[in-house]
C-alpha positions as CSV (number, residue, x, y, z in Angstrom):
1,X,0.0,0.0,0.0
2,X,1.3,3.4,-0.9
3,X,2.1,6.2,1.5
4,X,-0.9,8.2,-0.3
5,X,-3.8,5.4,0.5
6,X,-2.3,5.0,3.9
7,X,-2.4,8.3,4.6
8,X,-5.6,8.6,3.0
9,X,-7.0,5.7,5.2
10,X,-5.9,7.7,8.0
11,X,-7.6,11.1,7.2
12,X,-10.4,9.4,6.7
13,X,-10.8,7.5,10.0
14,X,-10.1,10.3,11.8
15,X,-12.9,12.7,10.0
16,X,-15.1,9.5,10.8
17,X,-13.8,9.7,14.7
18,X,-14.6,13.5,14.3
19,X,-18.0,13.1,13.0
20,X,-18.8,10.3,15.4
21,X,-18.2,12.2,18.5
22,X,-19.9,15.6,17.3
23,X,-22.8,13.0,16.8
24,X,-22.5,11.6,20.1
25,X,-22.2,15.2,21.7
26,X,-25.5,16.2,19.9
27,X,-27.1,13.5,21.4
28,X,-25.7,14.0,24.9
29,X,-27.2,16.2,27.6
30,X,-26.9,17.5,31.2
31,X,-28.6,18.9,34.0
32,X,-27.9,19.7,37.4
33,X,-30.0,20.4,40.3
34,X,-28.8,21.8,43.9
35,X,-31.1,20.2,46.8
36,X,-30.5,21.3,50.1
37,X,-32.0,18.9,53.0
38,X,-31.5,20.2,56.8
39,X,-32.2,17.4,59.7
40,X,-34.9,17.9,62.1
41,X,-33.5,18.7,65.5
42,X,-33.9,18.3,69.4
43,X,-33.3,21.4,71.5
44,X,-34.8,22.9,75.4
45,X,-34.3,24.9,77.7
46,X,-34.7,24.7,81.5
47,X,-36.9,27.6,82.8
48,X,-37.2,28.7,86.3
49,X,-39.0,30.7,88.7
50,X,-36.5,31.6,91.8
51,X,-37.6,35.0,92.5
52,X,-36.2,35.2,96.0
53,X,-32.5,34.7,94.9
54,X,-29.6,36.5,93.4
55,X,-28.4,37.2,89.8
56,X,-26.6,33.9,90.6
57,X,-29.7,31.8,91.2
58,X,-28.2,32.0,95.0
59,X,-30.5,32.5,98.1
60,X,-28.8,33.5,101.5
61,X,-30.0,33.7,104.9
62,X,-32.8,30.7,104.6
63,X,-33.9,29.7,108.1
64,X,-35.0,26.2,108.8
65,X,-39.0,25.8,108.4
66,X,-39.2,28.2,105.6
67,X,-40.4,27.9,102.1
68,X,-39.0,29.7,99.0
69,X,-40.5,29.6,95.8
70,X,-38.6,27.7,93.1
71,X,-40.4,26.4,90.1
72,X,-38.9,24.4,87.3
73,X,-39.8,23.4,83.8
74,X,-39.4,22.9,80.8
75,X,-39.4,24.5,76.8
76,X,-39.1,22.5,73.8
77,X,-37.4,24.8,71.0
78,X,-37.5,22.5,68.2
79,X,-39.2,19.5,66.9
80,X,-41.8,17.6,69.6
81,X,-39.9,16.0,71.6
82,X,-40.2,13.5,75.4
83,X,-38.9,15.0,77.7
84,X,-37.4,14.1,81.0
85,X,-35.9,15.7,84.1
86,X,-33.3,14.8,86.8
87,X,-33.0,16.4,90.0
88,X,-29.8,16.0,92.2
89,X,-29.8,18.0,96.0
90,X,-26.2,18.1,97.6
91,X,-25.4,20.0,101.3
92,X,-21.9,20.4,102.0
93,X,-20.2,19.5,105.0
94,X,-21.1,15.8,105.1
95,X,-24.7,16.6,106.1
96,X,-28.5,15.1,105.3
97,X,-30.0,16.9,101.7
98,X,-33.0,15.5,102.7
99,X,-33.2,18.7,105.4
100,X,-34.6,19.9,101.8
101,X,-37.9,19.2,100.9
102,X,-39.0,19.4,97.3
103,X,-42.6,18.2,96.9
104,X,-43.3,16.9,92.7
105,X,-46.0,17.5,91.2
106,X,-46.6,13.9,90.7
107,X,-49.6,11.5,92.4
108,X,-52.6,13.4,91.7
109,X,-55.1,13.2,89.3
110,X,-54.0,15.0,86.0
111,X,-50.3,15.6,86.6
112,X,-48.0,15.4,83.8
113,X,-44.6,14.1,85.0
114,X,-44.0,10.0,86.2
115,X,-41.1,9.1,88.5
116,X,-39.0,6.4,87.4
117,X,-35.3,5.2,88.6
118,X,-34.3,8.9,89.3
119,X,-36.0,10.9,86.3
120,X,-39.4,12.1,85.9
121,X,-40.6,11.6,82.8
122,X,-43.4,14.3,81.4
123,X,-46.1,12.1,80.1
124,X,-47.1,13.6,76.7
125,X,-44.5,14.4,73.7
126,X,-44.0,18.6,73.9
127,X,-44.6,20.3,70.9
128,X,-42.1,23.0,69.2
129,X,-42.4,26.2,71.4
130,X,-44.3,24.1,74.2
131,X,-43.5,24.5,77.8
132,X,-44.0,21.5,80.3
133,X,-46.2,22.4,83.6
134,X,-44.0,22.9,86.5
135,X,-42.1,19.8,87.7
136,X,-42.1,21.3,91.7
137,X,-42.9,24.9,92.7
138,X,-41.3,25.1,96.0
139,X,-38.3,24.7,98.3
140,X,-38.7,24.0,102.5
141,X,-36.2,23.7,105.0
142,X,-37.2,21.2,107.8
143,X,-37.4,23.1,110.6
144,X,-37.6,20.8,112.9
145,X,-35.2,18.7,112.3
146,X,-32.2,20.9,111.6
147,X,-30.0,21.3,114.4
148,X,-27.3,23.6,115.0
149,X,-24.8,21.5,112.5
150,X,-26.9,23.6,109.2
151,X,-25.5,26.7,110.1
152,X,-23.9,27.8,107.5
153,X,-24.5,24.9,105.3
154,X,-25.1,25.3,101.7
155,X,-27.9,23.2,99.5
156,X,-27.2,23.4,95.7
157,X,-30.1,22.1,93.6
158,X,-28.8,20.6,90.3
159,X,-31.6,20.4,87.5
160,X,-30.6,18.0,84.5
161,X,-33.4,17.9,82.0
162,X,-32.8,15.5,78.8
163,X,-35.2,15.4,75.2
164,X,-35.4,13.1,72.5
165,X,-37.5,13.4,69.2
166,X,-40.7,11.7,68.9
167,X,-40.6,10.9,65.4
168,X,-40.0,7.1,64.7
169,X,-39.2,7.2,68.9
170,X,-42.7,6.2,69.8
């Protein structure tokens, strides 16, 4: 074969190459689309009412026998959600926190939180922008009970409160 067919041959399969891949171009397309998905999420917030104490939610001079109002509950900010709350009373000094009283609101007809292995548990799923009813409204110092050992003794009141969705969390 001569240089001039060969090269001929060539030219040719390469205009064929050219033309078959403008055809294939012409008979490709393309699109593309930008989705944005965002996740659901679990978020609250632990309100209180403790309008005898200081900026620092702390109370001084307490005597033993008095009351102090201290309400706790809670606000879902985000999707509905169960909702549960821990509370932990400490005293320093080695001494009894149960010289604290904190009566639940739990054991009467129509009250929202269940006790259960250290948590209450608020018995209906809270809704976005929901707040619970109050879990207790008040502090007491047994009086009667609390010898001369409590001076000076300091209570702290730890609330933990915990949420999970309720979608697919029955």
């Amino acid at each position: 074969m001569s240089k001039k067919k060969l090269f001929a041959m060539m030219a040719l399969v390469i205009v064929l190459a050219i033309l078959g891949t403008g055809t294939l171009a012409y008979f490709t397309t393309k699109a593309v689309v930008h989705n944005v998905i965002t996740s659901g999420g679990v978020g609250i917030t632990l309100l209180e009412d403790f309008p005898n104490a200081d900026e620092d939610n702390v109370l001084d001079g307490v005597m033993p026998g008095s009351t102090h109002r201290k309400a706790v509950k809670v606000r879902n900010d985000q999707e509905e959600a169960w909702i549960r709350v821990k509370v932990e009373v400490k005293v320093n000094k080695n001494l009894d926190p149960e010289m604290l009283s904190i009566v639940y609101n739990t054991g009467y007809e129509g009250n929202q939180w269940t006790p259960h292995e250290g948590w209450f548990y608020y018995n209906s799923p809270v809704g976005k922008g929901q707040v619970t009813s109050d879990l207790f409204q008040n502090v007491s110092f047994n009086g009667e009970d609390m010898g001369n050992e409590y001076q000076n003794a300091e209570f702290t009141i730890d609330v933990f409160a915990q949420a999970v969705q309720t979608a697919n969390n029955p």
